[in-house]
C-alpha positions as CSV (number, residue, x, y, z in Angstrom):
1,X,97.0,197.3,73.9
2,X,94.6,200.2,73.5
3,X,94.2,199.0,69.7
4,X,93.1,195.3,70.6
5,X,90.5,197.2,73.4
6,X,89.0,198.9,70.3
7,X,88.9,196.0,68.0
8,X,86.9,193.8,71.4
9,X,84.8,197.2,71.8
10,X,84.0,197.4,68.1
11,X,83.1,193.7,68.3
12,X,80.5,193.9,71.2
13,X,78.8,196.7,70.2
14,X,78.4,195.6,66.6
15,X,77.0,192.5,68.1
16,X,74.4,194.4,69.8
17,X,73.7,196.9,67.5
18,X,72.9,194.2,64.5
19,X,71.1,191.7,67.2
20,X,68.6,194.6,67.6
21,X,68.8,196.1,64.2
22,X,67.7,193.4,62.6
23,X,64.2,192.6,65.0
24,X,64.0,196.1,66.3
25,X,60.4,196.5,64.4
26,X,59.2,193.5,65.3
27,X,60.1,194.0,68.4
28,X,58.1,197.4,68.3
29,X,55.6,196.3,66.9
30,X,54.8,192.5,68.7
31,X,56.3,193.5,71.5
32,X,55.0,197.4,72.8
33,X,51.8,197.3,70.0
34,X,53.1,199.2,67.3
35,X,51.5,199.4,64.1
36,X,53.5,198.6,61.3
37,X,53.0,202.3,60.3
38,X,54.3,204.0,63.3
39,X,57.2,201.1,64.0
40,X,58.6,202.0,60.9
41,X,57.8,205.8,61.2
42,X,59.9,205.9,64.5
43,X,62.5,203.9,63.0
44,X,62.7,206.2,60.1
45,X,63.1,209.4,62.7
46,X,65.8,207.1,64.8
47,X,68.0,206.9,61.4
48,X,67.8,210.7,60.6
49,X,68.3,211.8,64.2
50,X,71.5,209.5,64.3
51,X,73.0,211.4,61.1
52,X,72.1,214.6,62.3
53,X,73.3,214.1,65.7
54,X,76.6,212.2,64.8
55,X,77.1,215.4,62.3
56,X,76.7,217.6,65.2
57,X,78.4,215.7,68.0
58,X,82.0,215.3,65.4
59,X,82.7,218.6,66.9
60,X,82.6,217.5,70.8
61,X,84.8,214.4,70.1
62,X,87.6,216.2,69.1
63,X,87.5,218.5,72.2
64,X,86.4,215.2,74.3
65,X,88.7,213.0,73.3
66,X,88.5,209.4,72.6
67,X,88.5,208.0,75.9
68,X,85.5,210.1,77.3
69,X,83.8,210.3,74.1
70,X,83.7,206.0,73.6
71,X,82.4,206.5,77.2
72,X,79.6,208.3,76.8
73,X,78.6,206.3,73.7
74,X,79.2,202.5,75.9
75,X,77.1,204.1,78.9
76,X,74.6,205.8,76.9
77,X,74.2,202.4,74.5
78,X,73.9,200.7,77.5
79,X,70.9,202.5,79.2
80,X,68.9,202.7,75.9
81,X,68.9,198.8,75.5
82,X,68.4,198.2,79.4
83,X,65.3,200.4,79.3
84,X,64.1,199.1,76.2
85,X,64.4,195.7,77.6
86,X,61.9,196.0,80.3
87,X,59.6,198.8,79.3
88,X,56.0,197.4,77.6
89,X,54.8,201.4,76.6
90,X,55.0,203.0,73.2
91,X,56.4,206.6,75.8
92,X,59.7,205.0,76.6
93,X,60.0,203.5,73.4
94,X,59.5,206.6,71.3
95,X,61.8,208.6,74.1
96,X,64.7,206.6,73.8
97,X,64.8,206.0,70.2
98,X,64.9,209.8,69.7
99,X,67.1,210.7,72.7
100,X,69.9,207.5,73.7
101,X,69.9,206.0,70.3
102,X,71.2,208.9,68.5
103,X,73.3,209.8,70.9
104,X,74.8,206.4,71.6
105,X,75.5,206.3,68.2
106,X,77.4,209.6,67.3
107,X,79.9,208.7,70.1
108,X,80.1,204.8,69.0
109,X,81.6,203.5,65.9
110,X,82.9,206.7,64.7
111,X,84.9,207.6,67.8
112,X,86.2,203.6,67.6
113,X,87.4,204.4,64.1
114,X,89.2,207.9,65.5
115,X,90.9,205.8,68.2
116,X,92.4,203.5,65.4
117,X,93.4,206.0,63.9
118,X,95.0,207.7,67.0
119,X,96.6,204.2,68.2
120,X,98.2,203.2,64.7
121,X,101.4,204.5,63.3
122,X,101.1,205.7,59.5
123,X,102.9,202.2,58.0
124,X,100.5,200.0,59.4
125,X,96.7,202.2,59.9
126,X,95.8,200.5,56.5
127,X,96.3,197.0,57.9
128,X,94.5,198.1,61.2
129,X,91.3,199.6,59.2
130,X,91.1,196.6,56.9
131,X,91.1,194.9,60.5
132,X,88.8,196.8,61.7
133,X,86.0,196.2,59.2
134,X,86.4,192.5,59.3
135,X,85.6,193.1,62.8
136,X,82.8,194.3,62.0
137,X,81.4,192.3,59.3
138,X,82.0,189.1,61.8
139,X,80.0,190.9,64.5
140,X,77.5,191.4,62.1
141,X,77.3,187.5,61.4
142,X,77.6,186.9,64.8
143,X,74.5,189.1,65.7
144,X,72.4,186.7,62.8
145,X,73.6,183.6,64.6
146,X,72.3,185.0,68.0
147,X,68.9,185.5,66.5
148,X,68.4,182.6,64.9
149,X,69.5,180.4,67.9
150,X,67.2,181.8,70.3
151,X,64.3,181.9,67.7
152,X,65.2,177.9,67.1
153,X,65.0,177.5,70.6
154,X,62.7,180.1,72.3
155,X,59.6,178.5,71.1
156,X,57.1,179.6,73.5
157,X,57.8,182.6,76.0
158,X,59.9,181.8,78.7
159,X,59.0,183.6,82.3
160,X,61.5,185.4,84.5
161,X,61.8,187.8,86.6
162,X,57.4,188.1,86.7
163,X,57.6,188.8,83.2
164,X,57.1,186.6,79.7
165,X,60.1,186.7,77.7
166,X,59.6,186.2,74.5
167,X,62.4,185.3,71.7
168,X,62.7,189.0,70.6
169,X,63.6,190.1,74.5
170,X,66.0,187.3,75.0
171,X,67.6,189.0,71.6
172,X,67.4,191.9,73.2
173,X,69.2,190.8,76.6
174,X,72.3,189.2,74.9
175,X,72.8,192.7,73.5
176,X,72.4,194.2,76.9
177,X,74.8,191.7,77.7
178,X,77.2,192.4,75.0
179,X,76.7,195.6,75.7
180,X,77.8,195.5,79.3
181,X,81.3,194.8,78.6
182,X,81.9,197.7,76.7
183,X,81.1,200.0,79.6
184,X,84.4,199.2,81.5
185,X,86.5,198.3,78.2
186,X,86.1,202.1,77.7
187,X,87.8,203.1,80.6
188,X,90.4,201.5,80.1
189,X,91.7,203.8,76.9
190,X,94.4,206.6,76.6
191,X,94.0,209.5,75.1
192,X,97.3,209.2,73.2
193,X,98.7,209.4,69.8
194,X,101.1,207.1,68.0
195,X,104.2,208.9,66.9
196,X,104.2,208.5,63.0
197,X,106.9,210.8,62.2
198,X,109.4,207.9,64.6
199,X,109.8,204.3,63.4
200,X,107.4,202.2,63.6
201,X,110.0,199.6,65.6
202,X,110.0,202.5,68.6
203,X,106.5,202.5,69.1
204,X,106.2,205.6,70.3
205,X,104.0,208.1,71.4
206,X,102.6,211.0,73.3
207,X,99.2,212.1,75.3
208,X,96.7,213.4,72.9
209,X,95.7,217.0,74.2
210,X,92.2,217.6,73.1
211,X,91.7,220.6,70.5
212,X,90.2,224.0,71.7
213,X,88.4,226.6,70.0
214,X,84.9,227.0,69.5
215,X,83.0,225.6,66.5
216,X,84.0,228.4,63.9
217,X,87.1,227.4,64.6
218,X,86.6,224.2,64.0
219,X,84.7,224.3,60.4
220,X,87.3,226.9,59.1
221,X,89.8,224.7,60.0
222,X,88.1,221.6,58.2
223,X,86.6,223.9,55.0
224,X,90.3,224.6,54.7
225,X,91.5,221.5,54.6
226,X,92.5,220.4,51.0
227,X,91.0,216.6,51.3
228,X,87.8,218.2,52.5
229,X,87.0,219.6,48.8
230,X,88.2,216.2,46.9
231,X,85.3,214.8,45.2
């Protein structure tokens, strides 16, 4: 069960992440006044934060665990596209890109990919990746269909709520919407591990007890590691 959960979180977010992705500087740039200089500036300093941050954050998620980890990442996803759905200044803009973004992403995808790996049992993890990143690349196509629907048919800007809506914000609140159901999808994990050394016929398994150690620790132990020096 908690595998399926992953795959249906993986799904959502991916939607929302590429439905934004793919108009985010347009949407910085039509929507909050942007120039193209500084839209693609910030966006630039979101992708480098995101690697450095998810580099940094690896560390945590082992001690956290999946469960709380993919909740952080669901909640803090959430509030970064919330906010950025209703704010009209460059401040909140620039805040969240540098701060939620980054964050939302180091305890996202990667921590989905640790719980298939935590949930699969060594005969059938290659079947459940390959899974996995058809997942993804159907999220991804579904994100394309979302924009170009609401672009066909979001002509003018629509008002709700005392505000104008244009076709780049009613992108942006499908992903909120996607979004949304990740938030109590991740409480519903374990943190457990599949059993590979029993058949895979027994399914079974044990609660996962988060590592501890500090971060020494934890690079001697993955600089010792013969797979970490393959090329």
């Amino acid at each position: 069960v908690d595998l399926y959960i992953v795959y249906s979180i993986k799904f959502a977010e991916c939607v929302a992440y590429y439905g934004f992705a793919y108009i985010y500087v347009n949407f910085l740039s039509e929507e909050l006044g942007f120039t193209d200089e500084e839209a693609g500036d910030l966006y630039s300093a979101y992708g480098l934060l995101c690697t450095v941050v998810g580099l940094q954050m690896g560390y945590v998620i082992d001690r956290l665990g999946v469960r709380k980890s993919a909740c952080i990442g669901s909640v803090a996803s959430m509030l970064a596209r919330s906010i950025y759905l209703f704010t009209t200044t460059k401040w909140w803009a620039c805040l969240i890109s540098l701060t939620l973004f980054p964050v939302a992403a180091a305890f996202g995808v990667p921590v989905l990919a640790l719980g298939v790996r935590r949930y699969t049992h060594e005969d059938n993890r290659g079947y459940a990746f390959s899974f996995f990143y058809v997942v993804l690349c159907v999220a991804c196509l579904v994100g394309s269909i979302i924009i170009n629907r609401v672009r066909a048919y979001v002509l003018e800007p629509i008002v709700m709520c005392g505000m104008e809506w244009s076709w780049l914000r009613i992108v942006l609140l499908m992903c909120v919407l996607s979004t949304a159901y990740t938030v109590p999808a991740t409480y519903c994990l374990r943190d457990i591990q599949v059993l590979s050394d029993r058949p895979l016929k027994e399914r079974a398994y044990c609660q996962y007890k988060p590592k501890q150690g500090g971060l020494a620790d934890a690079t001697k132990e993955v600089v010792g590691q013969r797979r970490f020096w393959r090329p």
